[in-house]
Each structure stands twice: as C-alpha cells, then as structure tokens.
C-alpha positions in Angstrom: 106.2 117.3 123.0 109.4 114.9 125.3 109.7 111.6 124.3 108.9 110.3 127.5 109.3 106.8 126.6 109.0 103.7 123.8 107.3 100.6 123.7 108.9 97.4 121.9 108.5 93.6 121.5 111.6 91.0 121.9 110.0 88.5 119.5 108.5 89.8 115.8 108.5 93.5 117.2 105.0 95.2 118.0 102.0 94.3 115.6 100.5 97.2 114.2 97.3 96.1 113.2 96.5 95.6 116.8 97.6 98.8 117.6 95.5 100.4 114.9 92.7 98.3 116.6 93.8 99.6 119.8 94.1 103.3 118.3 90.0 103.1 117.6 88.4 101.3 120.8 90.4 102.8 123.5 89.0 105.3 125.9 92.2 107.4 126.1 93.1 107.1 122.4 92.3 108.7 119.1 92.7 107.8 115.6 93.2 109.4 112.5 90.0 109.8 111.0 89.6 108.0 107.6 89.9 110.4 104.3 87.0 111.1 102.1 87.8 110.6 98.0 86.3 109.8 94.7 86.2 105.9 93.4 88.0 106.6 90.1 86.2 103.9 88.5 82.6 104.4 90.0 83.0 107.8 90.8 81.4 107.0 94.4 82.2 109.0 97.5 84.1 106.4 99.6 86.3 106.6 103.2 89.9 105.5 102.9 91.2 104.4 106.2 94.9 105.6 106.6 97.2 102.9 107.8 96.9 103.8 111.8 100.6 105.0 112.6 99.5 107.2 115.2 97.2 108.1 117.8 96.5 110.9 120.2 96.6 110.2 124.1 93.4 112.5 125.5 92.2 113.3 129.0 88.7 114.8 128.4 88.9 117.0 125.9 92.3 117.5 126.5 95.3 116.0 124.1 98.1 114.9 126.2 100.5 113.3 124.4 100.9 110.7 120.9 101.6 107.0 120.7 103.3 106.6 117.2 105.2 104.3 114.6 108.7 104.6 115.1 109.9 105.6 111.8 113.3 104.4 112.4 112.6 101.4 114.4 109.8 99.5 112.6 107.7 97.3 114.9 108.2 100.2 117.7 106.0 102.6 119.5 107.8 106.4 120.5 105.6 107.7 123.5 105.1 111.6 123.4 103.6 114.0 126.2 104.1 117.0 127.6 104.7 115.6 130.6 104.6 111.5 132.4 100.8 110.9 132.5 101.0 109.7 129.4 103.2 106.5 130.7 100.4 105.4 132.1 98.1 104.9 128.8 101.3 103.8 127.4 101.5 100.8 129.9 98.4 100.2 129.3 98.6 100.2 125.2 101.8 97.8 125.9 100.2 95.8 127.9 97.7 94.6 124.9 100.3 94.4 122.8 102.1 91.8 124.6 105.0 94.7 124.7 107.1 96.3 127.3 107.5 100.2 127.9 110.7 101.2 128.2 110.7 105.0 129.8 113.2 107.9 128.7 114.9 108.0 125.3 117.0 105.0 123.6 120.8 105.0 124.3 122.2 106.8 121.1 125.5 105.8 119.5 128.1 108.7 120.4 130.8 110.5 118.2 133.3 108.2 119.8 131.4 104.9 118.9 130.4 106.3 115.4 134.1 106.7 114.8 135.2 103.1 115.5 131.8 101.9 113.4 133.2 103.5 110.7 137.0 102.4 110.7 138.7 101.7 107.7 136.0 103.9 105.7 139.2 106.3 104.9 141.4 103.7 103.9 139.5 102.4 100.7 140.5 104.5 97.4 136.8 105.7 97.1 138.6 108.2 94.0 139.0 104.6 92.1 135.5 103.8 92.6 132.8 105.1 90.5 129.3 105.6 91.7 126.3 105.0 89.5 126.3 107.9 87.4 130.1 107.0 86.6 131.4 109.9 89.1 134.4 109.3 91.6 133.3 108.2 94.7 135.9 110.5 96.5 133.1 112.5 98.6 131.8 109.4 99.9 133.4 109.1 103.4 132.4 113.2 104.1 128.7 112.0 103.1 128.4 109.2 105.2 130.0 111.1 108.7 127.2 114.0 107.6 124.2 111.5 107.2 124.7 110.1 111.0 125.6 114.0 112.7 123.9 115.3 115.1 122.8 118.1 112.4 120.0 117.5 111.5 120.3 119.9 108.5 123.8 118.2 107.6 121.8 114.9 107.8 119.6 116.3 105.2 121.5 117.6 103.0 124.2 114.5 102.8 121.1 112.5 102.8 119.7 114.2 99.6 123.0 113.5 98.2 123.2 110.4 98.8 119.7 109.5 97.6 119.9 111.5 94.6 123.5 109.5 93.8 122.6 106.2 94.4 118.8 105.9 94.2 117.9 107.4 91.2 117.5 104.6 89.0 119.8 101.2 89.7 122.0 101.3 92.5 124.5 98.9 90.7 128.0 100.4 91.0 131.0 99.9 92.0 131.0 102.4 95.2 128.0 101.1 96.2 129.6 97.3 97.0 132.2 98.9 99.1 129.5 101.3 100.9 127.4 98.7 101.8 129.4 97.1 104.2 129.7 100.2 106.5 126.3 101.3 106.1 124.8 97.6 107.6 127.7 98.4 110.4 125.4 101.8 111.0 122.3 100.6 110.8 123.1 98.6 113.8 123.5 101.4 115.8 121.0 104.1 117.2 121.8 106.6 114.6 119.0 109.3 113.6 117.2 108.8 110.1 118.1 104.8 110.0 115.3 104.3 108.1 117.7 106.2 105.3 120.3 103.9 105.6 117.7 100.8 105.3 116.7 102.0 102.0 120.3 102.3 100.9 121.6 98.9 101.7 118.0 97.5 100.7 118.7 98.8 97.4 122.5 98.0 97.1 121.6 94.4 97.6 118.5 94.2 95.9 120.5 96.4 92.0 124.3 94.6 92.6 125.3 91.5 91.3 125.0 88.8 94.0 128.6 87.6 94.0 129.6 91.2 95.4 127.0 91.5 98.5 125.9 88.2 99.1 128.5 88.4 102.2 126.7 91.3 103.8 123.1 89.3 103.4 123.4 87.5 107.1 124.3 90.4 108.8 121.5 93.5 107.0 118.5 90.9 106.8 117.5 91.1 110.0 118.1 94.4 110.1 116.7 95.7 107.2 113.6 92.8 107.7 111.8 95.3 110.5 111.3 98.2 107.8 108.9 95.5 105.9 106.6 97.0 108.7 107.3 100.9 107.7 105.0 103.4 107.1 106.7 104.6 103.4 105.6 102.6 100.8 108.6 103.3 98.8 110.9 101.7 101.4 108.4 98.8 102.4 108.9 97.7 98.3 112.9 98.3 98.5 113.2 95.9 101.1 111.1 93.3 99.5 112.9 93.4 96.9 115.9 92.9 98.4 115.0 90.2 100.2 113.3 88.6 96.8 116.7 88.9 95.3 118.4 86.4 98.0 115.0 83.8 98.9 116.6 81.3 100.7 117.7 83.5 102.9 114.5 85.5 103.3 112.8 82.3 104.2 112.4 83.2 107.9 110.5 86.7 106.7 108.2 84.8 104.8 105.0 86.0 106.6 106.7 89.6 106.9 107.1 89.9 103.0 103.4 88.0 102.8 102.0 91.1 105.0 104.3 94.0 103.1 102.6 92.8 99.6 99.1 92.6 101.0 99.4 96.2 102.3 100.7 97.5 98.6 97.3 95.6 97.2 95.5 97.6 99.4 97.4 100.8 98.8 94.7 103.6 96.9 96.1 103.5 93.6 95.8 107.4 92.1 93.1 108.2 89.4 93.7 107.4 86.0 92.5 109.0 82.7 90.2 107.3 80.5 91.1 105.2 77.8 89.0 105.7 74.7 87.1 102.8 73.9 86.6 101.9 70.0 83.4 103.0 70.0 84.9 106.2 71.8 87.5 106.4 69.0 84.7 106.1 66.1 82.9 109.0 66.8 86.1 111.1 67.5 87.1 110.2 64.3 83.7 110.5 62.2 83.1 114.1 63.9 86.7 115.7 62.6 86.2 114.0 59.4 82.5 116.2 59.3 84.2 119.2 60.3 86.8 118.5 58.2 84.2 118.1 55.4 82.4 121.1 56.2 85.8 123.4 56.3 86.4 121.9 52.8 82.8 123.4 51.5 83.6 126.5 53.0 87.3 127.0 51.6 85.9 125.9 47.8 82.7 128.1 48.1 80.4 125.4 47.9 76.6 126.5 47.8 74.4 126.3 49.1 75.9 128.5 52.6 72.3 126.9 54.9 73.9 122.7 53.8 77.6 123.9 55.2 76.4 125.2 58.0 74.2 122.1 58.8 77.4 119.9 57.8 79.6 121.9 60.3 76.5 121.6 63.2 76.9 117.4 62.4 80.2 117.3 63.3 80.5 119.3 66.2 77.3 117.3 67.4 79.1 114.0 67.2 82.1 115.9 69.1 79.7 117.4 72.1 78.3 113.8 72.1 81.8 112.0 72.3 83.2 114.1 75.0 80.0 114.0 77.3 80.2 110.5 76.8 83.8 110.0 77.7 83.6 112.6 80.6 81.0 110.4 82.4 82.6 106.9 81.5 83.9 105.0 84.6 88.0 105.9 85.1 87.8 109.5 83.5 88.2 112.6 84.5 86.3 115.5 85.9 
C-alpha cells in the first residue's frame, strides 16, 4: 500500500490510547484482535490485548488501507491505502485526536543535507578511539553514511554492526562520546530507521560517564523523549533510562516516563518454571534415597528378591507422586 498521508500533534504528539480507543469503536476501523494464552500462575485461558499500534481502514468488507504507529516518529500516525479514500477516515481519526493530517509523504533529508549534518565526522581520529569491545573505531564514519542510505539493505547491515558494537552490553567507550554528537545531529533529520539512532544515543547517554555527554542532553531529550511512546519495549526502557540518568533535566517528561513504566508493568511477562517448594524438595529427596536403597539390596544380593522389589516400587511411588505434584503446582510447566 502508498503512504498517502500522516497525522501528528504540535503539543505532546498524538495519544495512543485514544487511538487504540478509536481503533475498537469506529465504524471504518479495525483492531488487532486480542491473543489467547495460558496464566502461568493459574493456568487460566485469558485474552491479552496487544498495545493497539495499528488498525485496518474497511469499506464493507473490503480493507482499504492502515492507520498505524509511526515507528520512527513516536506520537505519529502513517496513513496507508491503495488509493485517497482512505484520507477521509484519516481526517476523521485526526479529528478525535485533536491532530492534523498532513497528506503525501514527509520531506526527507537528501544526500546533500546528510553531507553537511555530518561535517567534521572525517576529521576526528576515530583509529585513536576505541569502541566498547576495545577495537579501533576507524570504520565508524563508513557505518554511520551506511545506517542513513537510501539502502535499505546497507541500513541493515551497518545497523547490525552498529548494534552488535555498541549495544551489546554497556555502551561506555570512548567512540561512543564522540559518536554521540553526530548521531543527535541525525536524529533531527527525516532519516529512515531513526528509531535506531534513538536507541544509540539513548544508550550512550544513559552507559557514559556524565561529564562526557552531559553537553549533548539539551539538544537529544526532546528528541529521544517521543520514543517513550514506541512500540519496542527494548527501546521504550533505553530511553528511560537515559533520561533517569540526567533527572533534572527529564523533569518536563515526567508524565511521559510515568506512562513508559506503567506500560512495562503491564507487559505479559513469559512463563516461568517452577521452583520446588521444601515440601517439593523432601520427597525428591526421600524417593532417590529409596531407590537408592533398593539398588543397594540388589547389588549385595539381599533376600528376600519380593522386599527389594517392594523397596524399589516405594521409591518410585514417592517420585510419580512428586512430579505429578509439581507438574500441576501454579507457575510450572506443561
């Protein structure tokens, strides 16, 4: 389907909750249906309603186009159809959301533009700079052109790079303070995948020691603040925690951070084993020792055969009996 269009807000970008509202009582829209699971604890059948991120536009029984989260601009709507009838359910959906619609596609930053952004990227001695894993940072500049082509399969790739370089485990390097300020200069433009560079400078503010990147703050908050609304967990708790790492100046994000940790709470959390209880752990215990027991009769020829036998049918009892038990106990599994 053609982007036909996007809808955003000026002020605090467009509330999603009232679009998820919107997604399940208007006429022309459809929601994604909720997901059917297992309670891990009372293993009851229960519906888990997905965060609504996106809805079909129909006419009839026909699907005509998508109203969905904009992945790269949090607290924005992207309008899909096959062709412009779906503008007018779009007005409509922007309409309730105190938004405007804003037809066609959003002005991307060209080669040209990208260029100046990234000035003076060549002239740091990124071979003197070491990344986290202690590697030369003299690939950097290649990386960072490749993660803002319009290659999408470049993207990727220096993306992956990228990721696996920096966001493995902490950030904290010394590449990474001289990255950050040209990646906050990027994230200001219309580049693809800037949800990416979000969870990049997110991270480098949030691992390195505050002296180094306390400059940039001012300039990525309120750029990086938006993506508290994103649909990837992963990134919603990066950016909380950068802002957490700096709070006075996160104060005016205070209810955005308030409604990023209120949607972890109520983020399924993914079945867990069971954790043997001490009664659990007694008759585990007592039914090896029988078996042991009885394997001990058998090895020293210890009569009579009927008592061994009878020893050997205790202890796997108690071990029948402790794995039924545990199979059925709230939290473990089937």
């Amino acid at each position: 389907m053609k982007r036909q269009g996007y809808i955003r807000k000026a002020e605090g970008g467009v509330d999603l909750e009232t679009f998820a509202e919107l997604a399940r009582t208007h006429t022309s829209l459809r929601g994604s249906a909720g997901t059917e699971t297992i309670n891990p604890f009372t293993k009851e059948r229960q519906i888990i309603l997905p965060r609504q991120t996106r809805a079909s536009v129909v006419a009839g029984d026909r699907v005509s186009g998508r109203i969905e989260h904009a992945a790269s601009w949090p607290g924005e709507l992207d309008v899909f159809g096959d062709n412009r009838e779906v503008l007018g359910v779009a007005r409509e959906v922007a309409d309730a959301l105190g938004a405007d619609l804003v037809e066609g596609n959003r002005p991307s930053a060209g080669p040209k533009e990208l260029e100046r952004t990234l000035e003076g990227l060549d002239a740091v001695d990124w071979a003197s700079l070491k990344t986290p894993s202690g590697a030369p940072a003299n690939g950097i500049p290649v990386l960072i052109r490749a993660a803002v082509s319009r290659s999408k399969a470049a993207r990727e790739d220096a993306e992956a790079e990228l990721n696996g370089e920096f966001l493995q485990a902490s950030s904290a390097s010394p590449a990474a303070v001289a990255l950050l300020p040209f990646l906050v200069l990027l994230l200001g433009k219309n580049v693809p995948d800037r949800e990416v560079l979000a969870g990049l400078v997110a991270c480098f503010l949030r691992d390195n020691e505050a002296a180094d990147v306390e400059r940039h703050v001012e300039e990525a908050f309120p750029l990086i603040a938006p993506f508290l609304r994103s649909e990837h967990p992963d990134l919603r708790a990066d950016v909380v925690g950068a802002l957490d790492a700096f709070p006075a100046a996160a104060k005016p994000y205070a209810e955005a951070l308030a409604a990023a940790r209120r949607a972890e709470k109520r983020r399924p959390q993914p079945e867990l084993p069971a954790r043997p209880t001490s009664d659990g752990v007694q008759h585990l215990a007592l039914g090896i020792a029988v078996v042991l027991f009885a394997l001990v009769l058998h090895l020293t020829g210890a009569r009579p055969p009927l008592f061994k036998l009878a020893v050997a049918a205790v202890g796997a009892g108690i071990l029948i009996v402790w794995f039924v038990t545990r199979q059925r106990r709230p939290g473990g599994r089937r």
